[in-house]
VOPAGU-2260 file (C-alpha; in pm, 1 decimal, decimal comma):
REM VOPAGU-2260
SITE   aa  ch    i         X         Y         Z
SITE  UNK   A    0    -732,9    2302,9   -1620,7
SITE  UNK   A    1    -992,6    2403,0   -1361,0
SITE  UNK   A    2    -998,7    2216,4   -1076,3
SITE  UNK   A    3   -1376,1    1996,2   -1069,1
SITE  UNK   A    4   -1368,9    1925,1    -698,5
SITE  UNK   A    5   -1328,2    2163,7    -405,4
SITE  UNK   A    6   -1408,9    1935,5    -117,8
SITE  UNK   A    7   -1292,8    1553,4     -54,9
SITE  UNK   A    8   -1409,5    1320,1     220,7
SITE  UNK   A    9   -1202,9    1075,0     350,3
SITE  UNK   A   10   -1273,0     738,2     504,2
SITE  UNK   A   11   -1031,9     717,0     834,1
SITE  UNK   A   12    -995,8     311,7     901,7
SITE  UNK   A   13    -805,3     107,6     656,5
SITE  UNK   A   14    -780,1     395,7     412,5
SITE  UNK   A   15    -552,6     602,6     678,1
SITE  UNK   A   16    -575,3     429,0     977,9
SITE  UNK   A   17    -435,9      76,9     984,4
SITE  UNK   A   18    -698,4     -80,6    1144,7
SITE  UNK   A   19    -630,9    -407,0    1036,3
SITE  UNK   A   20    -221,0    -399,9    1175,3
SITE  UNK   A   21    -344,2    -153,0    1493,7
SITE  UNK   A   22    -666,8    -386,7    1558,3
SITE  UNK   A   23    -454,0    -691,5    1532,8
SITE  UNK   A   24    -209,9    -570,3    1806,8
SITE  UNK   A   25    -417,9    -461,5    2030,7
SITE  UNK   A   26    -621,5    -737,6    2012,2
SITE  UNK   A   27    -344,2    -967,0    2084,1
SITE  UNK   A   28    -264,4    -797,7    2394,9
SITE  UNK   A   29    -604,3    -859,3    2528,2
SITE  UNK   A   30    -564,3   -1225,0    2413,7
SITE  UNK   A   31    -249,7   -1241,7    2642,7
SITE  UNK   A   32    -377,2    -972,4    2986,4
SITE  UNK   A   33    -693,5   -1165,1    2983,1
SITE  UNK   A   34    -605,4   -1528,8    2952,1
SITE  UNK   A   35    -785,7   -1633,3    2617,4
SITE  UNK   A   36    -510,2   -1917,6    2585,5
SITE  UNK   A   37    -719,4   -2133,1    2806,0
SITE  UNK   A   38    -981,9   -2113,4    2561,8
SITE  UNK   A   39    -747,1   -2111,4    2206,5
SITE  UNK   A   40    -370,5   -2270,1    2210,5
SITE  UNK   A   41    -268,6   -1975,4    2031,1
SITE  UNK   A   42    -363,1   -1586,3    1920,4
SITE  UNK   A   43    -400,5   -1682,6    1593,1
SITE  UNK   A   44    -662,7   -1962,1    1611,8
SITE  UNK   A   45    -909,7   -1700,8    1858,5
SITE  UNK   A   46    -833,2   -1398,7    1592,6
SITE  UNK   A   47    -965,8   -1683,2    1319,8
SITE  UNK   A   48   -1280,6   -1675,4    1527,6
SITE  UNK   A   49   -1293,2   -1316,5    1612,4
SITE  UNK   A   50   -1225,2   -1177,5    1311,9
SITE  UNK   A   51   -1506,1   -1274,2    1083,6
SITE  UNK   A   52   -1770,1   -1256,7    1352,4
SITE  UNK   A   53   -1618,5    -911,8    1385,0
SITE  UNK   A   54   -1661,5    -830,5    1013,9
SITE  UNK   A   55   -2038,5    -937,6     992,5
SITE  UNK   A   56   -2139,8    -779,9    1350,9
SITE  UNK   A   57   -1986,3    -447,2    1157,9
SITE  UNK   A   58   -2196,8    -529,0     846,4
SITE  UNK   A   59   -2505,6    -552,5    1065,6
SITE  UNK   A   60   -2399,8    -223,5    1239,0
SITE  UNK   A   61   -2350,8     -56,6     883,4
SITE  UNK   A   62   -2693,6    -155,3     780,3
SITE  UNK   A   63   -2863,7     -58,3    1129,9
SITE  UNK   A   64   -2986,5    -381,8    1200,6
SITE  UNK   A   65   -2780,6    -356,0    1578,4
SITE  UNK   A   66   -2698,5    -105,2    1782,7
SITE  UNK   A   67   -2378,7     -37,9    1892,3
SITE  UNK   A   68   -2438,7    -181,0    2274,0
SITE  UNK   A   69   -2466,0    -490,3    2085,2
SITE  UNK   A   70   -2192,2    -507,8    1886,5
SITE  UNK   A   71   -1948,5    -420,3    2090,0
SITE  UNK   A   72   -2084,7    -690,3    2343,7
SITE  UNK   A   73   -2146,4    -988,3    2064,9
SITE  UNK   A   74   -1829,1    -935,4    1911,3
SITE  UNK   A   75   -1637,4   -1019,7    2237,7
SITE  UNK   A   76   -1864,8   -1274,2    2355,3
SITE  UNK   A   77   -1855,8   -1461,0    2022,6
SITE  UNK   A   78   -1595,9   -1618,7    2021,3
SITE  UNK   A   79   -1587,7   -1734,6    2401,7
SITE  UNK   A   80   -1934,9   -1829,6    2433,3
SITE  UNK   A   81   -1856,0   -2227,8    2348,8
SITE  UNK   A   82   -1703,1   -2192,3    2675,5
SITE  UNK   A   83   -1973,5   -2092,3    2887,6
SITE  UNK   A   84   -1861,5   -1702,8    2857,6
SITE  UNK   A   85   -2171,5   -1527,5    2883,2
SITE  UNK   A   86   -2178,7   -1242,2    3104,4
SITE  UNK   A   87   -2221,3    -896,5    2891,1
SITE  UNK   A   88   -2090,4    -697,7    3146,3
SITE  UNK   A   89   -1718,9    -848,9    3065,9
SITE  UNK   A   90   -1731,3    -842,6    2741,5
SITE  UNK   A   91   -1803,1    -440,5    2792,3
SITE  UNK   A   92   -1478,1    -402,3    3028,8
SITE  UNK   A   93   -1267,1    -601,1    2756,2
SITE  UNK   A   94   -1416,8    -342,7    2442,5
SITE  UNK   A   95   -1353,3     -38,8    2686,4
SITE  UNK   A   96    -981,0    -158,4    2732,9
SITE  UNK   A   97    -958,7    -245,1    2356,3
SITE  UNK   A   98   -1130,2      62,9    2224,7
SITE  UNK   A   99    -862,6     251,1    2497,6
SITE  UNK   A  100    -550,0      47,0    2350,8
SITE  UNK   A  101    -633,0     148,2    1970,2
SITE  UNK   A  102    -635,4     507,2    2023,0
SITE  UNK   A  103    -240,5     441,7    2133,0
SITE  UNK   A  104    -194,9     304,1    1822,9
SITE  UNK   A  105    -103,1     530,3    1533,3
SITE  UNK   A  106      52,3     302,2    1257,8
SITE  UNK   A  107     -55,7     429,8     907,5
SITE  UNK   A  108    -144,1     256,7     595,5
SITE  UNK   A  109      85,0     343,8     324,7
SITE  UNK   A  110     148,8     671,5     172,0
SITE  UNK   A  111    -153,7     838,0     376,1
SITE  UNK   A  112      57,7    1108,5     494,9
SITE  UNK   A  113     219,8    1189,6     172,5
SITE  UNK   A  114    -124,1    1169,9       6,1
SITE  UNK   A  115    -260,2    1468,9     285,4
SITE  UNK   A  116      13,8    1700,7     242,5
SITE  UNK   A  117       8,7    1664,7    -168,4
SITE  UNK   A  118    -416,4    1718,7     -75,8
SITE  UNK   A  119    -444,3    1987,1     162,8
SITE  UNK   A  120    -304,6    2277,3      21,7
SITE  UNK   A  121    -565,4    2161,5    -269,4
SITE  UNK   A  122    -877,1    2099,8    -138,7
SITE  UNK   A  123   -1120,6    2118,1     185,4
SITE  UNK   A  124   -1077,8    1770,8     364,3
SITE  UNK   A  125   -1253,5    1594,1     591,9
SITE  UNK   A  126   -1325,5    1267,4     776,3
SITE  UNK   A  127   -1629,4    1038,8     725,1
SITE  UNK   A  128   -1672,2     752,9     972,6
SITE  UNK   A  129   -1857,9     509,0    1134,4
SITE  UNK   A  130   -1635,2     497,1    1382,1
SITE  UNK   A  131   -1706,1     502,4    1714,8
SITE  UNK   A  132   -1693,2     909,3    1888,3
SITE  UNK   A  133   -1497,1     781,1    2206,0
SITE  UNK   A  134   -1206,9     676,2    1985,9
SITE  UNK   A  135   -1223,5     835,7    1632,0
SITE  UNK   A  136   -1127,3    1158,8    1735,1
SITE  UNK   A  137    -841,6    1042,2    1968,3
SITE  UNK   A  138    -656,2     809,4    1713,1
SITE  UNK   A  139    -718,3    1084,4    1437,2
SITE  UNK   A  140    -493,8    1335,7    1721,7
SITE  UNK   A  141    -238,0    1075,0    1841,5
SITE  UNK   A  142    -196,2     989,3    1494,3
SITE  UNK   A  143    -109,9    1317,2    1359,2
SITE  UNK   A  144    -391,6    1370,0    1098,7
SITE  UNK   A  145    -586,1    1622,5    1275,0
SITE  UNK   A  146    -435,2    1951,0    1124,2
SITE  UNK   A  147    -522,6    1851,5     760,2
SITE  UNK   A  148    -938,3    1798,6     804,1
SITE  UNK   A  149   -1175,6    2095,0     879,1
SITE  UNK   A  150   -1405,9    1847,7    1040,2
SITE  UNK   A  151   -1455,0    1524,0    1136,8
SITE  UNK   A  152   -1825,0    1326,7    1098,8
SITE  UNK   A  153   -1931,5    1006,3    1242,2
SITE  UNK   A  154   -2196,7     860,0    1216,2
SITE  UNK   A  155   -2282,2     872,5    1579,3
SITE  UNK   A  156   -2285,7    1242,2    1554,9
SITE  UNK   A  157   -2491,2    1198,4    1232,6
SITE  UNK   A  158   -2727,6     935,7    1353,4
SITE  UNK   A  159   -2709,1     761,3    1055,4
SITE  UNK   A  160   -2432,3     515,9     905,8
SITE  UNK   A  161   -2259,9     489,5     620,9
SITE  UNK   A  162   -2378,8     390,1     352,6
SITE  UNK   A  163   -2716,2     579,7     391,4
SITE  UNK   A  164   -2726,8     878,6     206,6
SITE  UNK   A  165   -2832,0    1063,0     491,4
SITE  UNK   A  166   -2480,3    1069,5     594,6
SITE  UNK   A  167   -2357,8    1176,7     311,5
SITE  UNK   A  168   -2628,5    1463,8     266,1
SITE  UNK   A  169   -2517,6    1527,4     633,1
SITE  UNK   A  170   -2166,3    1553,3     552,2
SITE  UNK   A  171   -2238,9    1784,2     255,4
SITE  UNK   A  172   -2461,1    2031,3     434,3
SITE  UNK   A  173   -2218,8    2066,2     758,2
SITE  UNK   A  174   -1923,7    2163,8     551,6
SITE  UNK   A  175   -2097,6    2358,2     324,3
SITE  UNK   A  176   -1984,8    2146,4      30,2
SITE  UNK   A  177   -2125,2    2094,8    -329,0
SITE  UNK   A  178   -2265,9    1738,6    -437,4
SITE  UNK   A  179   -2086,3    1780,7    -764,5
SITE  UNK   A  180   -1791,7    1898,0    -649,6
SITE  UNK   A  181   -1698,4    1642,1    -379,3
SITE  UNK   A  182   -1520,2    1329,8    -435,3
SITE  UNK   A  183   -1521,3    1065,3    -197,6
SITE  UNK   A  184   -1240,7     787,0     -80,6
SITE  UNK   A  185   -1268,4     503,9      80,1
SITE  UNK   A  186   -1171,6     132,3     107,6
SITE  UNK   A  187   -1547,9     -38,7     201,2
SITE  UNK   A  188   -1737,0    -101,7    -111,9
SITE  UNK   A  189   -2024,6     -60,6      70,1
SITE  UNK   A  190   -2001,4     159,3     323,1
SITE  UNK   A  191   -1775,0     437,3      85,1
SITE  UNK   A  192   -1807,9     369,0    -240,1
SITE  UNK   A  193   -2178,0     247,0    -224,8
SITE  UNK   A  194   -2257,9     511,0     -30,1
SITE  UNK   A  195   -2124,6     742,6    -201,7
SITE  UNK   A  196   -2229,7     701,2    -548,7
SITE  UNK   A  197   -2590,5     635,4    -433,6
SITE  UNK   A  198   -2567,5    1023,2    -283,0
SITE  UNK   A  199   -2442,4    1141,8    -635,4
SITE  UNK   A  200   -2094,8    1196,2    -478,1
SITE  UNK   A  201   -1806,7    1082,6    -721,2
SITE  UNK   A  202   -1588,7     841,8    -571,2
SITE  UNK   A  203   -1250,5     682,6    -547,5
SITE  UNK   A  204   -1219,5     312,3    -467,3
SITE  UNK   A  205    -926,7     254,3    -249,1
SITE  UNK   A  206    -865,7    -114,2    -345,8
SITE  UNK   A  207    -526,5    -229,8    -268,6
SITE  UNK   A  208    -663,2    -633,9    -343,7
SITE  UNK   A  209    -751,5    -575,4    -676,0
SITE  UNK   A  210   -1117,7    -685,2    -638,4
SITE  UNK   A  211   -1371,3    -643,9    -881,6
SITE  UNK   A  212   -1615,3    -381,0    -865,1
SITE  UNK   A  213   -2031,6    -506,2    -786,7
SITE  UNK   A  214   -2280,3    -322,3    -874,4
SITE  UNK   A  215   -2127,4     -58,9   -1096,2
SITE  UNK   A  216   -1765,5      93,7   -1205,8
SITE  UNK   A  217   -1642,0     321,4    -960,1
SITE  UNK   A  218   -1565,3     724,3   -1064,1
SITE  UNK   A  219   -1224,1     626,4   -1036,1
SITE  UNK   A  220   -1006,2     284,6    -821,4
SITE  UNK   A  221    -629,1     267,7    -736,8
SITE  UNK   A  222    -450,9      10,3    -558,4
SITE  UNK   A  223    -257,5     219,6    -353,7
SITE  UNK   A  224    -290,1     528,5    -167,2
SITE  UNK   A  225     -12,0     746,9    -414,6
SITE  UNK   A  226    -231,0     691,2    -731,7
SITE  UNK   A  227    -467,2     925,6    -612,1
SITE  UNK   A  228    -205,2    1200,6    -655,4
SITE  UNK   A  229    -267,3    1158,9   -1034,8
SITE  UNK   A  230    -630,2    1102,3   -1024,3
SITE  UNK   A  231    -694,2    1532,9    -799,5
């Protein structure tokens, strides 16, 4: 059987990178270094505020409708400024030290390594993010993932996020890879799969919650990362 795709981009947070376990820890270390129980009795009840502030600042980042300045100001202030936390200038020292702390973490979701080395004797990998430059790179070293991607591109790089084509078309041209012959992972409906399939890019839905698909069916979905060994 001949093989349809030659190239195969790969989302990097929460489809290799645990971002949700590595975010999590490091968050709760700057909950404890910086005092936040004077303002929440416990970790949990400030990540119950964080978090889905977090998620929609991310969604407005995705879409363009912020700039990165802001979110990485908003999301810290968010959740403090009931208590008269205001000043932007601390909420940038607490992202640098955050951003700092997750490229020390290098927990993986499951399978992700197994899933390279079955995929890069195979194909031509690489990394699409919209991830920030200052820590993408160093969490994709620390964590050992480097040596299977001929390139990494964020959007930063790209000036454009995921899910506009643009990326994409970006992504394509730099790595000198075929629309038709490029499948594409990732576990954001929007950002991956979205994007992907309105850039004529097959894709793979990385779905480990079972949800249900919007818009349209995916090329392909698994619920875990191994699956994808039957699917290239």
């Amino acid at each position: 059987m001949s093989q349809k795709y030659r190239s195969v981009f790969i989302d990097l947070d929460d489809t290799l990178w645990d971002i949700a376990q590595n975010g999590k820890k490091c968050l709760e270390g700057i909950y404890r270094d910086y005092g936040f129980d004077k303002y929440y009795p416990s970790f949990e009840e400030y990540y119950g505020v964080y978090m889905p502030s977090n998620n929609h600042l991310w969604g407005l980042y995705r879409d363009g409708k912020i700039k990165k300045d802001e979110l990485i100001v908003e999301r810290f202030l968010y959740p403090l400024r009931e208590f008269g936390v205001t000043d932007p200038e601390y909420a940038i020292k607490i992202s640098d030290d955050f951003l700092e702390r997750t490229t020390h973490e290098t927990l993986l979701v499951d399978g992700a390594l197994d899933l390279l080395d079955y995929l890069s004797p195979k194909y031509k990998l690489y990394i699409l993010s919209n991830g920030f430059n200052e820590v993408q790179h160093k969490k994709i070293e620390n964590s050992g993932l480097k040596h299977y991607f001929d390139k990494v591109f964020l959007s930063e790089q790209a000036e454009i996020n995921k899910p506009h084509p643009d990326f994409f078309t970006y992504a394509l041209k730099n790595s000198n890879s075929a629309r038709g012959k490029t499948v594409m992972i990732g576990d954001n409906w929007e950002a991956d799969i979205v994007g992907a399939y309105m850039s004529k890019i097959d894709q793979i839905w990385f779905n480990p919650e079972g949800l249900e698909p919007k818009e349209f069916e995916p090329t392909f979905t698994v619920r875990k990362l191994a699956q994808i060994k039957d699917i290239l």
